[in-house]
C-alpha positions in Angstrom: 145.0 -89.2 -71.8 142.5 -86.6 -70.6 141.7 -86.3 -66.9 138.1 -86.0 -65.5 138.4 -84.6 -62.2 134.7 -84.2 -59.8 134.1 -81.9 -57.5 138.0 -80.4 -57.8 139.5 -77.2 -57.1 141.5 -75.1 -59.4 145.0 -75.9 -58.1 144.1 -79.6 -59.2 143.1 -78.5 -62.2 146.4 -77.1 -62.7 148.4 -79.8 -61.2 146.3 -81.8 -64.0 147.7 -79.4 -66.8 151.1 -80.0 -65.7 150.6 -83.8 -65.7 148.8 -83.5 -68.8 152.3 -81.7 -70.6 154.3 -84.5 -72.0 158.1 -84.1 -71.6 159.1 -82.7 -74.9 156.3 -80.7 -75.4 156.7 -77.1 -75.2 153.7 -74.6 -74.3 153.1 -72.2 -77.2 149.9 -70.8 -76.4 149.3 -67.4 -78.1 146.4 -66.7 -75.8 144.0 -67.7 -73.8 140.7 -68.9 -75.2 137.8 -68.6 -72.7 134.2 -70.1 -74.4 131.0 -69.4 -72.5 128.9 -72.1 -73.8 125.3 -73.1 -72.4 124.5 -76.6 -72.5 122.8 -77.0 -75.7 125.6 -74.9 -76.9 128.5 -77.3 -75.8 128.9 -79.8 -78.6 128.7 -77.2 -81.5 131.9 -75.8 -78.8 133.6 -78.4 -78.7 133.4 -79.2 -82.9 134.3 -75.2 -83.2 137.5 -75.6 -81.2 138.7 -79.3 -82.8 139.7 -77.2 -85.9 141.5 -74.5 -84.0 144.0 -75.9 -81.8 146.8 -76.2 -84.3 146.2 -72.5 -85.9 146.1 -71.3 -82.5 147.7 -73.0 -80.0 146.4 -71.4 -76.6 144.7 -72.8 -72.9 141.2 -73.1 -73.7 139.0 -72.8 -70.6 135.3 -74.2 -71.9 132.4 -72.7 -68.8 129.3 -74.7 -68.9 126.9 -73.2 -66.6 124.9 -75.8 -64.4 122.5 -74.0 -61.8 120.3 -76.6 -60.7 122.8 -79.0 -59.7 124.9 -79.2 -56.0 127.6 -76.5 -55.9 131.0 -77.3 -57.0 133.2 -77.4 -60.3 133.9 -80.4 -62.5 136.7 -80.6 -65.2 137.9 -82.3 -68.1 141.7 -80.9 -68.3 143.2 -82.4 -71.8 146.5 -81.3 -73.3 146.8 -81.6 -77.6 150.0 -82.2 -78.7 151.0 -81.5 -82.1 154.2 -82.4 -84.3 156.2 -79.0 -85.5 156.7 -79.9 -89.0 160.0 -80.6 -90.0 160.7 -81.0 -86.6 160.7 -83.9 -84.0 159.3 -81.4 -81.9 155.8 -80.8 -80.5 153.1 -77.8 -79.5 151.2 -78.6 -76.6 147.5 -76.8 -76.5 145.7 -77.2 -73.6 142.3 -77.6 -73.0 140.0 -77.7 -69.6 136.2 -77.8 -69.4 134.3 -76.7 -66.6 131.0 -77.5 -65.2 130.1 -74.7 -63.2 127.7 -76.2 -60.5 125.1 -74.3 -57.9 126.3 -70.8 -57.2 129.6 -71.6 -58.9 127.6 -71.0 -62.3 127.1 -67.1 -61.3 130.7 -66.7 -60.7 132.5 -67.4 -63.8 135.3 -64.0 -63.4 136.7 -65.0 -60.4 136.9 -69.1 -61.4 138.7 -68.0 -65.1 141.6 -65.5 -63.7 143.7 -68.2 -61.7 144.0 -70.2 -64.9 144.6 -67.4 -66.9 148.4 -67.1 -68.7 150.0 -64.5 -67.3 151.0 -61.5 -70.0 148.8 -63.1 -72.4 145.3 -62.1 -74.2 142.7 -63.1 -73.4 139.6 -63.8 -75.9 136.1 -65.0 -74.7 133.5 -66.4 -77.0 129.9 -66.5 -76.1 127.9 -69.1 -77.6 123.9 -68.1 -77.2 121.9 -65.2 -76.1 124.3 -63.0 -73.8 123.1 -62.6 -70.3 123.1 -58.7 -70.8 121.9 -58.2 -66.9 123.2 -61.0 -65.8 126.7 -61.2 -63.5 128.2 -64.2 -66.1 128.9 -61.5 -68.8 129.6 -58.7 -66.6 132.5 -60.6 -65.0 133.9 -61.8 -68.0 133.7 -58.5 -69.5 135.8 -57.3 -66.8 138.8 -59.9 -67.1 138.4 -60.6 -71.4 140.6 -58.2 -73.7 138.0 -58.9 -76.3 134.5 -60.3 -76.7 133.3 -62.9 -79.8 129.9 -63.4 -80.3 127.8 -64.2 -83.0 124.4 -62.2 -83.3 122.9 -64.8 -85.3 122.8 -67.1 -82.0 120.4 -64.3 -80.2 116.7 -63.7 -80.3 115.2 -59.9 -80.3 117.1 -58.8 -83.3 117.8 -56.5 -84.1 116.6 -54.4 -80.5 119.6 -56.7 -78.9 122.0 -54.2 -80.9 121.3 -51.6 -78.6 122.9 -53.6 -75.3 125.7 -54.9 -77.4 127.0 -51.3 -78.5 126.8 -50.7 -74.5 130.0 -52.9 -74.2 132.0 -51.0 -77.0 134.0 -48.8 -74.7 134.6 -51.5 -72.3 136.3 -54.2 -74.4 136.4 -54.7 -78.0 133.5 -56.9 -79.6 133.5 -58.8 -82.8 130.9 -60.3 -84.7 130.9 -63.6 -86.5 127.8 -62.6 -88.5 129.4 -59.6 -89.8 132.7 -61.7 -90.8 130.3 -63.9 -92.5 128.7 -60.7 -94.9 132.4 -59.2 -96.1 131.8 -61.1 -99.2 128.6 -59.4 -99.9 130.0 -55.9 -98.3 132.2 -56.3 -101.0 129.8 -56.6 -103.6 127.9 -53.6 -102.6 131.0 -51.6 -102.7 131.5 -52.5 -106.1 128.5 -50.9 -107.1 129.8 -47.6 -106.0 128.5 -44.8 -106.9 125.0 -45.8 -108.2 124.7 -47.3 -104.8 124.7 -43.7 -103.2 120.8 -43.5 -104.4 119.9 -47.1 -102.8 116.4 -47.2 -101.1 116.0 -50.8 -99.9 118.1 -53.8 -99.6 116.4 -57.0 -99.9 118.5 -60.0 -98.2 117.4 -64.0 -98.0 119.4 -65.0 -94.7 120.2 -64.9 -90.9 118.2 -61.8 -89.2 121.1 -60.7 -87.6 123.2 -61.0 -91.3 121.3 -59.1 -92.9 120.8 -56.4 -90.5 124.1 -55.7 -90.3 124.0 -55.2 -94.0 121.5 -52.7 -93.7 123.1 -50.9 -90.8 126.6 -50.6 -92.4 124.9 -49.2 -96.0 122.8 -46.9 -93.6 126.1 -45.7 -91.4 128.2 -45.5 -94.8 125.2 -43.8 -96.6 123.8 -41.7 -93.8 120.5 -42.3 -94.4 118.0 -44.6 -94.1 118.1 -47.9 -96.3 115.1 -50.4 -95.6 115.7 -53.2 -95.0 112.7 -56.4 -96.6 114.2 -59.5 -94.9 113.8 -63.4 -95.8 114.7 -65.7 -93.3 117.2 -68.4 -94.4 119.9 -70.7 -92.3 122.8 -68.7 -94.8 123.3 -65.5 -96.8 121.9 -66.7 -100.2 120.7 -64.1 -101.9 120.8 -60.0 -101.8 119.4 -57.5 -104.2 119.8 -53.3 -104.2 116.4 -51.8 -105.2 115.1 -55.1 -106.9 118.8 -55.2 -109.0 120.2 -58.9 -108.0 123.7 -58.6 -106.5 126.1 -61.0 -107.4 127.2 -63.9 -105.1 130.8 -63.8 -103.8 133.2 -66.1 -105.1 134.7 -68.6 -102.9 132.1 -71.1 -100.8 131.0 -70.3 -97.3 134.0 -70.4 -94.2 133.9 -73.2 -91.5 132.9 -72.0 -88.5 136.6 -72.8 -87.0 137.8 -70.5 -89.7 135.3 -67.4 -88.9 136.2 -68.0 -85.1 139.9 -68.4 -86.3 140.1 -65.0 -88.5 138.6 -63.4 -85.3 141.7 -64.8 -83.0 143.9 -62.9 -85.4 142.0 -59.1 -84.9 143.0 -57.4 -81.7 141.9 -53.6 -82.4 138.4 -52.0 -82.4 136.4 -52.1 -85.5 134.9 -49.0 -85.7 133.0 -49.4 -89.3 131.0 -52.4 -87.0 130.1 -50.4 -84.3 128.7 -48.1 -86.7 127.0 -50.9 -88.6 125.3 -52.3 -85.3 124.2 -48.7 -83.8 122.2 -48.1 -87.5 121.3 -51.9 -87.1 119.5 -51.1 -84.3 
């Protein structure tokens, strides 16, 4: 059963942890998983992460940020314990979500490395607008091996590009929103070489979607491409100079599964960086 601890330090939350641990259970994390998630961000979180935690067993550390409220940290420390098929075994991933209160919300670097796993990587996924001069994202650019975000969560697309390819040397970024158009990169590949002549791209979908689109023909193509966008929730429709591309087979990934295919990439992805700098 899942402990709610108020007002607590660390060491309690780990003393929790170890509570938590069933005998039996073995630890098998593969990482761990930090998630920066905003309020109104938390329960779209917390539905993410319920589909991940037998694909990737890890620690989980959830940071909500809570400025207003009296310094001090709260916790929810769960541990989810999973049958090894076959096997009368079971995987243990843990879970703990913070409420960072008062000053404790500007801090988030120096609360995440004592409950880090030592030797392990370490992924953070931001949910929301990046704080680009803010300390949050600083620190936990500092202690992350690599940064998930998904553009179509920001606002001042596609100008936001520009601070995003700041962090390229400093950790390695991916994007959910480009995962999302591989389908449709594949399409326009397909079209090779007629494509070498393309003058606009016209995409019905997410700003920052279809943007990258553009970008990565512009990078590939070095040259312009415009870009006539139609806002839509998904990528529904594209067309290359008025020509209707054909949809990708296959429907449309969970979001566990986008987040999960981006647990599995550890390298830089240089054909995105190029995508996002001709995005801009």
């Amino acid at each position: 059963m899942a402990q709610t601890l108020t007002n607590t330090t660390l060491a309690a939350v780990e003393r929790a942890l170890n509570e938590e641990r069933e005998e039996g259970a073995q630890r098998t994390s593969v990482m761990t998983h930090v998630v920066w998630a905003p309020p109104s961000w938390l329960k779209a979180a917390e539905r993410t992460l319920a589909g991940l935690s037998e694909r990737h067993p890890s620690r989980t550390i959830l940071l909500t940020p809570a400025p207003r409220r009296k310094d001090g940290i709260d916790a929810l420390v769960d541990v989810r314990e999973f049958v090894v098929e076959g096997s009368s075994r079971c995987i243990a991933s843990e879970v703990v979500e913070l409420t960072l209160k008062g000053t404790r919300a500007r801090v988030p670097g120096s609360i995440v490395v004592p409950l880090l796993i030592t030797d392990l990587p370490v992924f953070c996924r931001w949910r929301g607008d990046p704080a680009w001069d803010g300390a949050e994202l600083e620190q936990l650019v500092g202690v992350v091996d690599r940064l998930v975000v998904d553009s179509a969560e920001w606002e001042g697309l596609p100008g936001a590009y520009e601070r995003l390819a700041e962090l390229f040397d400093r950790v390695v970024v991916s994007d959910i929103a480009w995962t999302r158009t591989h389908g449709w990169r594949v399409q326009l590949a397909a079209l090779w070489p007629e494509i070498r002549r393309l003058d606009r791209l016209d995409v019905t979908g997410p700003l920052a979607d279809a943007s990258l689109l553009a970008g990565w023909l512009r990078s590939r193509l070095r040259r312009d491409v415009e870009l006539s966008h139609k806002p839509a929730k998904a990528l529904l429709r594209m067309a290359a100079d008025g020509v209707t591309v054909d949809t990708p087979p296959g429907g449309a990934p969970s979001p566990s599964d986008l987040l999960s295919e981006q647990l599995d990439v550890f390298s830089r992805d240089r054909i995105y960086e190029a995508a996002v700098r001709a995005a801009e």
